[in-house]
C-alpha positions in Angstrom: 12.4 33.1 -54.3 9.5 34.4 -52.4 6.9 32.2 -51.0 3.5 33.2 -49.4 2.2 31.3 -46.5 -0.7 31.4 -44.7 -0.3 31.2 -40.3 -2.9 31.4 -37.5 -2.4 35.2 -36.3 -0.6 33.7 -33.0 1.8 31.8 -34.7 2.8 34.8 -37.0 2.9 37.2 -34.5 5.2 34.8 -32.6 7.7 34.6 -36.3 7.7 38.3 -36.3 9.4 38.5 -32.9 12.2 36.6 -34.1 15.6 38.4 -34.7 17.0 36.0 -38.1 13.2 34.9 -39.3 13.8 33.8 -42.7 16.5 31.5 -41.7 14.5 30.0 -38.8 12.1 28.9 -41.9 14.5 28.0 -44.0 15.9 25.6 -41.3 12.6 24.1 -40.3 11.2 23.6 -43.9 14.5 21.8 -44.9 14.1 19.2 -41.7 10.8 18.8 -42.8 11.6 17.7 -46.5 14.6 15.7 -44.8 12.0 14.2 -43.0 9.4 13.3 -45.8 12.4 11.9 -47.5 13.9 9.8 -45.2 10.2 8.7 -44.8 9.4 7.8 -48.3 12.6 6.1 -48.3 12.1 3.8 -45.0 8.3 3.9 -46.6 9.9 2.2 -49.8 12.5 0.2 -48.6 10.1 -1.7 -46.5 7.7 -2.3 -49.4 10.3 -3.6 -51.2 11.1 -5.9 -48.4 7.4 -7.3 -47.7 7.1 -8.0 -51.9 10.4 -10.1 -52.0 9.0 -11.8 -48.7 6.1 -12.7 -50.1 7.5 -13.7 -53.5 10.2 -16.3 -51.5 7.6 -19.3 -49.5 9.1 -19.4 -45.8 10.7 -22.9 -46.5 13.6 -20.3 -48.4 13.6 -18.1 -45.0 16.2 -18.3 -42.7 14.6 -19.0 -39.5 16.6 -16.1 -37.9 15.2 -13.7 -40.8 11.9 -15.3 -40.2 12.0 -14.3 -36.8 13.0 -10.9 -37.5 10.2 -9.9 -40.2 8.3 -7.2 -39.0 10.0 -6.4 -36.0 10.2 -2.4 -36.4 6.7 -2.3 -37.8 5.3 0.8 -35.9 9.1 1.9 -34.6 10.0 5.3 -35.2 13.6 4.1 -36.6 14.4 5.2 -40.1 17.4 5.1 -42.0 19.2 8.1 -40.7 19.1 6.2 -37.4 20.9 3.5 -38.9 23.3 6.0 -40.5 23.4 7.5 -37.0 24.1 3.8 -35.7 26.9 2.9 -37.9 29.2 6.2 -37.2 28.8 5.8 -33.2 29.9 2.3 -33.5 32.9 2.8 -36.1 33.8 6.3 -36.1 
């Protein structure tokens, strides 16, 4: 499939140069929709998080959980570093 993109005329020139082009885009517009995805998905996790917190009162909350709610707000951890995480720790 062929797509058409507009570049800035420096950053084309620079693709030009390079020996395997259409694989260097290939690589970088898959990270990219990796990317988007793993940040809908962290995106969506943690709405789904904050709307069972706030339909449980915090007499139900562990006070450990309590303590922890919101702690990566801002972070840029996702889920793949949590994948990442779990096979240097057991693999």
């Amino acid at each position: 499939m062929q797509v058409k993109i507009e570049l800035p005329d420096e950053l084309g020139k620079q693709l030009l140069k390079m020996p395997d082009m259409q694989l260097l885009v290939q690589k970088a517009v898959e990270k990219m929709l990796l990317e988007e995805q793993s940040r809908r998905t962290t995106h969506d996790l943690l709405v789904e998080q904050r709307e069972l917190l706030q339909e449980t009162s915090n007499d139900e909350i562990l006070p450990i959980t309590r303590s922890l709610v919101g702690i990566l707000k801002g972070s840029n951890v996702d889920v793949s570093d949590y994948k990442k995480h779990l096979e240097e720790k057991y693999l």
